[in-house]
C-alpha positions in Angstrom: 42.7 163.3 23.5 46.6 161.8 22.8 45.6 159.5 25.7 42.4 158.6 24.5 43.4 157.8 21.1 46.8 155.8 22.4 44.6 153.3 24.8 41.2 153.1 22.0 42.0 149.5 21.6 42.0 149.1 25.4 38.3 150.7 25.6 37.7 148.4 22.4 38.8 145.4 24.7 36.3 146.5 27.5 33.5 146.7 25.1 33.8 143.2 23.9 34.3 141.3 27.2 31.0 143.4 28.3 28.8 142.8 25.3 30.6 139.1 25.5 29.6 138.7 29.4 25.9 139.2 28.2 26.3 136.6 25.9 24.1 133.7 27.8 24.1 129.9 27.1 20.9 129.0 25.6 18.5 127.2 27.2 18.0 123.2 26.7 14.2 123.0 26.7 13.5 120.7 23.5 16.3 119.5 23.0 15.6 115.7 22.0 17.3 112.9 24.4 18.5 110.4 21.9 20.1 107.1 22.2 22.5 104.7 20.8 20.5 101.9 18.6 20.2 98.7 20.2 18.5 96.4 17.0 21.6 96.3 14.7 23.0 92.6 14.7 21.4 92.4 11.6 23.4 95.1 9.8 26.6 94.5 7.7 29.0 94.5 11.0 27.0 93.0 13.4 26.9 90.0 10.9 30.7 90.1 10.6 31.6 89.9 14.4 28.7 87.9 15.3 30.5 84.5 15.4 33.6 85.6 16.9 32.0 87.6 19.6 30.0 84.7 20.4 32.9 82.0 20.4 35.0 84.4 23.3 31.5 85.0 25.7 32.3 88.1 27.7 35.1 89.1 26.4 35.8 91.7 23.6 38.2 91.8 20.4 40.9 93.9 20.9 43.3 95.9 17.8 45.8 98.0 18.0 46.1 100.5 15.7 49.6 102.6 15.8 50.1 102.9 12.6 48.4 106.5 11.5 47.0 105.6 8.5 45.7 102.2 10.0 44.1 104.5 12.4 42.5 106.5 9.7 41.4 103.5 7.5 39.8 102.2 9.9 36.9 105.0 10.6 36.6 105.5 7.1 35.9 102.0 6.4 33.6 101.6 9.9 31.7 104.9 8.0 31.5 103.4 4.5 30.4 99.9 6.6 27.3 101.4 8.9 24.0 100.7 8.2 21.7 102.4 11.0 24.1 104.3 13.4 27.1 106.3 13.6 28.2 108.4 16.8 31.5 109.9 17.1 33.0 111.7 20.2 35.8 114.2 19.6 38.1 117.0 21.8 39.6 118.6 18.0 38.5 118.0 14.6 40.4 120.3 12.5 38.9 121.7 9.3 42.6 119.9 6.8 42.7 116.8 4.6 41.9 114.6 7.1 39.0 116.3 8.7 37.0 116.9 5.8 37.7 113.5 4.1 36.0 112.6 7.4 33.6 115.3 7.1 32.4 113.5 4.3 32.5 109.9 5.1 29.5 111.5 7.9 27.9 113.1 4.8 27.8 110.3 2.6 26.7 107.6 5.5 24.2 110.1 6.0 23.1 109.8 2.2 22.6 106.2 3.2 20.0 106.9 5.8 22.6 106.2 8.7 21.6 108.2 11.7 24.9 110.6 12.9 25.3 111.9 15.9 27.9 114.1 16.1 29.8 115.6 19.8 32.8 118.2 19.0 34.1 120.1 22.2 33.8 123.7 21.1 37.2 124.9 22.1 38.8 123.5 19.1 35.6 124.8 16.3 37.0 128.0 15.0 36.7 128.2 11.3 34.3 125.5 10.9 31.0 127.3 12.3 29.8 127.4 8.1 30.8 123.3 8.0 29.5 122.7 11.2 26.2 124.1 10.2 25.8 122.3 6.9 26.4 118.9 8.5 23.6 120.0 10.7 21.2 120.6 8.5 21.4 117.2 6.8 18.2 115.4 8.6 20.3 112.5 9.2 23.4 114.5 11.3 22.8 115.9 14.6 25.9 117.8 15.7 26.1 118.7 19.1 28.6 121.2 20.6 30.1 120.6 24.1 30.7 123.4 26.4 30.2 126.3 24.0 31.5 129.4 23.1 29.5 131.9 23.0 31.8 134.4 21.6 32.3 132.6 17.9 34.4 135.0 16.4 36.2 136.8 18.9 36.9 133.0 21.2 39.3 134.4 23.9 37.3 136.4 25.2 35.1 133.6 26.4 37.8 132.9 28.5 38.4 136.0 30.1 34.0 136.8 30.6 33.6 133.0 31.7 36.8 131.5 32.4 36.1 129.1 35.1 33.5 127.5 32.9 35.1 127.5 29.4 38.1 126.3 30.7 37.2 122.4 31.5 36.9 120.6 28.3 35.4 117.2 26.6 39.1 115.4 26.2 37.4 112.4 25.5 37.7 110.5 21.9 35.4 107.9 20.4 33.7 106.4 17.1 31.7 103.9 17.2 29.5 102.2 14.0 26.5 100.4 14.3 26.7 99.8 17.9 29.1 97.1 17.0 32.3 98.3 17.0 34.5 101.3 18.1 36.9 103.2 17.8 38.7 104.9 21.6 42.3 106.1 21.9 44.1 109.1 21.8 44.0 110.5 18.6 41.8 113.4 17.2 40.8 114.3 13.8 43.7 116.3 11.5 46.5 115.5 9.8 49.3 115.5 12.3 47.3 112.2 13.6 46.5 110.2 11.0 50.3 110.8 8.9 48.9 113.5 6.2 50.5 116.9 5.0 52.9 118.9 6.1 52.4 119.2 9.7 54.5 117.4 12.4 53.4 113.5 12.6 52.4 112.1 16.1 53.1 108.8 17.8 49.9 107.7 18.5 47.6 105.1 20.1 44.0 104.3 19.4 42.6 100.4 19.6 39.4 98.8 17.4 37.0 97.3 20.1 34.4 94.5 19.2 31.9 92.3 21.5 30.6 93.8 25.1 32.5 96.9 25.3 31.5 98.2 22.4 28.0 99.0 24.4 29.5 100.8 27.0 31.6 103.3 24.7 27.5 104.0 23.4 26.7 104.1 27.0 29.5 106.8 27.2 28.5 108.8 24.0 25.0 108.4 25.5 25.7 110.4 29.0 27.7 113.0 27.5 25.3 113.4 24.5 22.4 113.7 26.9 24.6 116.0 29.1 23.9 119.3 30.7 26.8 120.7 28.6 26.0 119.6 24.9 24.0 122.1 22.8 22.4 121.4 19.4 25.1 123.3 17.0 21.6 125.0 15.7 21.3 126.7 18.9 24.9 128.4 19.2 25.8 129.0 15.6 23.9 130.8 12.2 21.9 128.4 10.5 23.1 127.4 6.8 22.6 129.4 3.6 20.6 128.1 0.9 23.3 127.3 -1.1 25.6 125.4 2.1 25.0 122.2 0.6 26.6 122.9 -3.0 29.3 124.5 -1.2 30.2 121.5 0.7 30.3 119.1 -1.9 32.4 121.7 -3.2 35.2 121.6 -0.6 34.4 117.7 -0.5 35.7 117.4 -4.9 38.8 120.0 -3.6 39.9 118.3 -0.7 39.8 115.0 -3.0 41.6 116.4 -5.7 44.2 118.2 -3.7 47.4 116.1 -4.5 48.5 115.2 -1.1 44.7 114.2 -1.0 45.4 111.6 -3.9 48.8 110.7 -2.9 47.2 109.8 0.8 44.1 107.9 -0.3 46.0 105.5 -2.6 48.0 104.7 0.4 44.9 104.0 2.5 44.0 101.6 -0.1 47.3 99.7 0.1 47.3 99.0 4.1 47.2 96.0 5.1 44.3 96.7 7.4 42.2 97.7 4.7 42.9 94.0 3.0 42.2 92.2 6.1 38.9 93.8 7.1 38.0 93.2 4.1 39.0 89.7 3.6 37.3 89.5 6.9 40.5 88.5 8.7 41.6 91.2 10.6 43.5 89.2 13.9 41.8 90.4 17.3 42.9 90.0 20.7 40.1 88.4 23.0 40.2 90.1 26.5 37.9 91.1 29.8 37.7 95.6 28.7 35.7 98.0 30.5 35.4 101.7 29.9 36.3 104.3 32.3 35.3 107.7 31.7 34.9 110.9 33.8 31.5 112.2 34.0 30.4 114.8 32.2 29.0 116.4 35.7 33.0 117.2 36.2 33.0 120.3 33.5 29.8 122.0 35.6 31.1 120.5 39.4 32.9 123.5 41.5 32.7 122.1 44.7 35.8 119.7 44.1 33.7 116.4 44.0 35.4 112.8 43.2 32.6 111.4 41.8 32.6 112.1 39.0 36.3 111.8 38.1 37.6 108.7 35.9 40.6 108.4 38.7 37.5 106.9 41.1 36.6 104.1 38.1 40.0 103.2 37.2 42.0 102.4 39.9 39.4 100.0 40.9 39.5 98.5 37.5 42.9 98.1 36.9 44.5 97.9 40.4 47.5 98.7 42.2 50.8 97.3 40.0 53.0 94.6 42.3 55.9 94.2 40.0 56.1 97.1 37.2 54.0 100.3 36.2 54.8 102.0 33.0 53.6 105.0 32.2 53.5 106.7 28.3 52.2 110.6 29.1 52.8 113.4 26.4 51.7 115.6 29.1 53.1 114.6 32.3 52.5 116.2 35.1 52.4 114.5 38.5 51.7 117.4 40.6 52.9 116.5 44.3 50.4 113.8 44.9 51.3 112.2 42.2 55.2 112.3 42.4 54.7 110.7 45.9 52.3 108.1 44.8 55.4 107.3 42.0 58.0 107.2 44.3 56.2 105.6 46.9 55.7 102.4 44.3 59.4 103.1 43.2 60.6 102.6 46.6 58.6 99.8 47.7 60.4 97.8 44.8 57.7 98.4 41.9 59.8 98.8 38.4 58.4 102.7 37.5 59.2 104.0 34.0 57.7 107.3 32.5 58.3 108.0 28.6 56.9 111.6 28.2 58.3 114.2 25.6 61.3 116.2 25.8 61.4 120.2 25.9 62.1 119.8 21.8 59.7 117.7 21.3 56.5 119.2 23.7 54.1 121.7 22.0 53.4 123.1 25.3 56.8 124.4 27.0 55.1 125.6 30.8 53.7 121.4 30.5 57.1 120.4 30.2 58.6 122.7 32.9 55.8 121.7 35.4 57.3 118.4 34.8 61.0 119.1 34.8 60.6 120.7 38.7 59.5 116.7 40.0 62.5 114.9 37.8 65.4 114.9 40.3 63.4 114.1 43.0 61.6 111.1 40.6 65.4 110.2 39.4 66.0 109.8 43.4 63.3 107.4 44.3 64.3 105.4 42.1 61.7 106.0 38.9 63.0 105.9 35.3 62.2 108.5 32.9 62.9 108.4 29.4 61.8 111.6 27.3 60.5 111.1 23.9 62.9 113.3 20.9 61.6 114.6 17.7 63.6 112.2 14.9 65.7 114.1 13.1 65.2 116.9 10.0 66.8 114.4 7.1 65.2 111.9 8.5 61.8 113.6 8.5 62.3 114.6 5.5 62.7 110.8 3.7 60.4 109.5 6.2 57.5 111.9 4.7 58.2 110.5 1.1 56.5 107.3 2.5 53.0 108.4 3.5 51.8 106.5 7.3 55.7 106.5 8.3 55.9 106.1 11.7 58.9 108.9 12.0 57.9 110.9 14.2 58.2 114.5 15.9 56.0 114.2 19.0 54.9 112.1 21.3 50.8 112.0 21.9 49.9 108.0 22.7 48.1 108.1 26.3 49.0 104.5 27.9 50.0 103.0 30.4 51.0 99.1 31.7 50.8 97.2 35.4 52.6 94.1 35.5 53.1 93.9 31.9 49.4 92.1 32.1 46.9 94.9 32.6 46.6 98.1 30.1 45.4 101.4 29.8 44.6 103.1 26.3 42.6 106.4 26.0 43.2 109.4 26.3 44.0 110.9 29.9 47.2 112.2 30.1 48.9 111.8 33.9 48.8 115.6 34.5 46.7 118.4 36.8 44.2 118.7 33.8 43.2 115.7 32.7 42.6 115.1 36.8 40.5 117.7 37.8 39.6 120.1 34.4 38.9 118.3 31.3 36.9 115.0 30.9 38.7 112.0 30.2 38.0 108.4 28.9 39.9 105.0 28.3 39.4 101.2 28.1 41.0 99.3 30.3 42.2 96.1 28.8 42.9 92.2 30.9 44.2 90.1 30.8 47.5 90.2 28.4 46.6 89.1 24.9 49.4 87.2 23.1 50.5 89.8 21.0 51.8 91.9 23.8 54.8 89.6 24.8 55.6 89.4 21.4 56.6 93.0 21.4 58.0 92.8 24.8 60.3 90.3 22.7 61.0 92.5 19.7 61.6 95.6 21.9 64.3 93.9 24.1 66.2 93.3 20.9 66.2 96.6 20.3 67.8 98.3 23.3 71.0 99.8 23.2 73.4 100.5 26.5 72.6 103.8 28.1 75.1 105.2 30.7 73.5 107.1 33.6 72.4 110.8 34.0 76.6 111.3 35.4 77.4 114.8 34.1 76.2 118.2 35.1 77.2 120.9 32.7 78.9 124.5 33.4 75.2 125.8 34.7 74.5 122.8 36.4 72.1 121.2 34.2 71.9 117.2 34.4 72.4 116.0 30.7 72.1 112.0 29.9 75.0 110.6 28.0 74.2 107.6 25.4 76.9 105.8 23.9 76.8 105.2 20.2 77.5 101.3 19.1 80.8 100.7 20.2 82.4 104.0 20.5 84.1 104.9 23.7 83.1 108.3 23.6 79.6 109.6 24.3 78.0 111.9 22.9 75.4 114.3 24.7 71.7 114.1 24.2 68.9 117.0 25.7 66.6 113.3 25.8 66.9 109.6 25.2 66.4 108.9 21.1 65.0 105.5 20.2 63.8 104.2 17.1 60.2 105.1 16.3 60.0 101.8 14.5 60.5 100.1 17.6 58.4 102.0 19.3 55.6 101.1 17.3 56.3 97.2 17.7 55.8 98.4 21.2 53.0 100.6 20.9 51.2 97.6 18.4 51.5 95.4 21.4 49.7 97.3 23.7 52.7 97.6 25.6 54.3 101.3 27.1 56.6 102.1 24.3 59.8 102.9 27.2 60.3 98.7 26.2 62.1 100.1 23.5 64.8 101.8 25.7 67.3 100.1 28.1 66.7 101.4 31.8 69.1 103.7 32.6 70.7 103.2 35.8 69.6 104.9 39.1 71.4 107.6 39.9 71.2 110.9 42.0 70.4 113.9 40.4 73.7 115.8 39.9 73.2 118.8 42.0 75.2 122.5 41.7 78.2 122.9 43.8 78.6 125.7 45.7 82.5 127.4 44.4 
């Protein structure tokens, strides 16, 4: 009986992944097919970007928007803005400030009579099964969950009953209004993304598409919405109370009120993105875009096909680089197909940098040690790597007395340039996951616009002289020295600082943010001698 009552929680365990392996997906009989609305030059913002979309033919308006509460402006104002349509395609949507100011900007276009469609991968839900359900069961909202969990309230065990499937996720990020223009990068909804509350700010990237490519992101939303893996909400989660509704405009008045909520919104007022869209001058970038996108067959697939991965659209679409490839990965992971493929372009006399995010910075330590394993032999062939470090606590700290700073503890911005004429922005990290697991998407933007050499030129001003990776330390780890303005003494950094202002200028500019850094001199990687 001792043993019995020392190992319950062990026979508790057992019960739960049993009961939770009977826990089948619904079936998808009657579920509607639905599709993005084609009739809406007519609205509000297919009047505003008729003329320009018509004086570039073929090519779409391009804006970058790396400035967090730019990038949260933005969909507010493309919510407020929609007439007939909103669809929006996320991997997280947390349940803070952010997401439920958002939350209601859905709820109140709804109001309107706009037709939302919601997608929310269902790893990244747990909390928000009440909200979730409200939102549902306004007749204007459908919310569709992707890959669901079965098991709502205890979640990991979904991933020990039915791991193989639960594991590959809907990565992919994307808000689009009216069928006229979208929003695709590589934030999600919360705070740490859009510059709000307490928790660690992100260096970002996400871009405001008009003209043609704004019809293949609702092609995109379209095939995943329509996918074997999306499931009405209704049909996973409890169906609303009667008094749901009151209860959300509840939490709608209290998020509003909060404070921070107050402080935040009278900043979003004062961007200067809000005052050009609606002065109708917002400055766009006229280029040839196409999306790429995995599809959604990849989260079912187990017999390894290439298909359906967005590696088989993109390099296609944005070729192999002749001169330089840079590379901006939070999450870098090059696997040994990858590492060759870098060095092989480092070697053959292609520039290679990498800017991913040092140990103190990462949120995922195994990420970064899958990554540390490939960086001697990278260092080697002749690749640059920068890593990306978390600014520092004082300056944090003044930096969130100005709401929107760009100070920064992480890096997140998915991106990458060939030739310093053809970009990537979305949200596919380069690692073993974004690959082969989760589903990915991206534009990929040519040629140049104009704006992108003009941060080339304000990020070469800013580079400071870097001395090579030239020291190993008592346990034979390879440090990187930087020297400090003119002092002839360096001091020793874990990663390469830079000045998230700069990087921004960079990141604005469409441009890999490693512009900001000098290139640090090849060099071997310092190896242990043997005493």
């Amino acid at each position: 009986m001792p043993f019995i009552r020392r190992n319950a929680w062990v026979w508790v365990v057992v019960a739960v992944m049993f009961v939770s392996g009977c826990a089948n997906l619904p079936p998808l009989e009657g579920r509607s097919e639905t599709h993005a609305l084609t009739d809406t030059t007519s609205t509000r913002l297919g009047r505003a970007v008729a003329q320009d979309v018509a004086a570039h033919s073929g090519k779409s308006g391009i804006h970058a928007l790396p400035i967090p509460t730019d990038a949260f402006a933005a969909r507010v104002l493309l919510a407020a803005t929609a007439e007939k349509s909103l669809d929006v395609q996320y991997y997280i949507w947390h349940g803070d400030q952010t997401g439920y100011l958002l939350y209601e900007a859905m709820w109140r276009a709804a109001e309107r009579g706009v037709r939302v469609r919601m997608l929310l991968d269902d790893a990244n839900t747990k909390g928000l099964d009440e909200t979730i359900a409200t939102l549902a069961s306004h007749p204007n909202i459908e919310v569709r969950l992707y890959n669901p969990l079965m098991q709502r309230e205890a979640r990991l065990t979904n991933f020990v009953t039915d791991f193989e499937r639960v594991n590959r996720r809907m990565h992919n990020k994307s808000f689009t209004a009216d069928s006229q223009a979208a929003i695709v990068g590589g934030r999600n909804v919360g705070n740490e993304y859009f510059g709000a509350g307490e928790e660690t700010l992100f260096t970002d990237l996400d871009v405001i598409a008009i003209g043609p490519v704004v019809r293949e992101v609702s092609a995109e939303f379209d095939l995943y919405w329509n996918s074997a893996s999306a499931y009405p909400a209704t049909s996973i989660i409890p169906g609303a109370a009667p008094d749901a509704r009151a209860k959300l405009e509840a939490k709608f008045a209290e998020v509003r009120a909060d404070p921070e909520s107050v402080t935040y919104i009278k900043a979003l007022h004062e961007t200067e993105l809000v005052q050009q869209l609606l002065a109708g001058r917002l400055p766009m970038e006229w280029a040839n875009a196409q999306v790429v996108r995995d599809d959604p067959a990849k989260t079912l697939d187990t017999s390894a096909r290439t298909d359906v991965l967005l590696l088989s659209e993109l390099l296609p679409a944005i070729g192999h680089p002749k001169t330089s490839f840079d590379l901006v990965s939070p999450y870098f992971v090059p696997g040994d197909g990858g590492t060759d493929a870098l060095e092989k372009l480092a070697r053959s006399g292609v520039q290679v940098r990498v800017l991913t995010n040092s140990l103190a910075a990462t949120d995922v330590a195994a990420v970064h040690a899958g990554y540390a394993k490939r960086r001697c032999d990278l260092l080697r062939a002749g690749v640059r790597l920068y890593e990306f470090k978390p600014t520092g606590i004082e300056r944090e700290k003044e930096a969130r007395g100005k709401v929107g700073s760009s100070s920064t503890g992480q890096l997140h911005a998915k991106t990458f340039a060939l030739d310093r004429d053809r970009i990537f922005v979305g949200s596919f990290n380069f690692d073993q996951r974004s690959a082969h697991l989760n589903t990915e998407m991206g534009l990929v933007i040519d040629p140049r616009p104009r704006s992108r050499q003009d941060g080339i030129r304000g990020a070469d001003r800013a580079r400071r002289p870097l001395s090579p990776m030239d020291r190993t330390d008592a346990i034979g780890r390879s440090r990187l020295r930087r020297r400090t303005g003119n002092q002839r003494r360096p001091t020793l950094l874990d990663s390469i600082p830079g000045d998230s202002a700069d990087r921004v200028v960079a990141l604005i500019a469409l441009v890999a943010s490693v512009f900001v850094l000098t290139s640090a001199r090849e060099v071997p990687c310092p190896t242990r001698k043997n005493t």
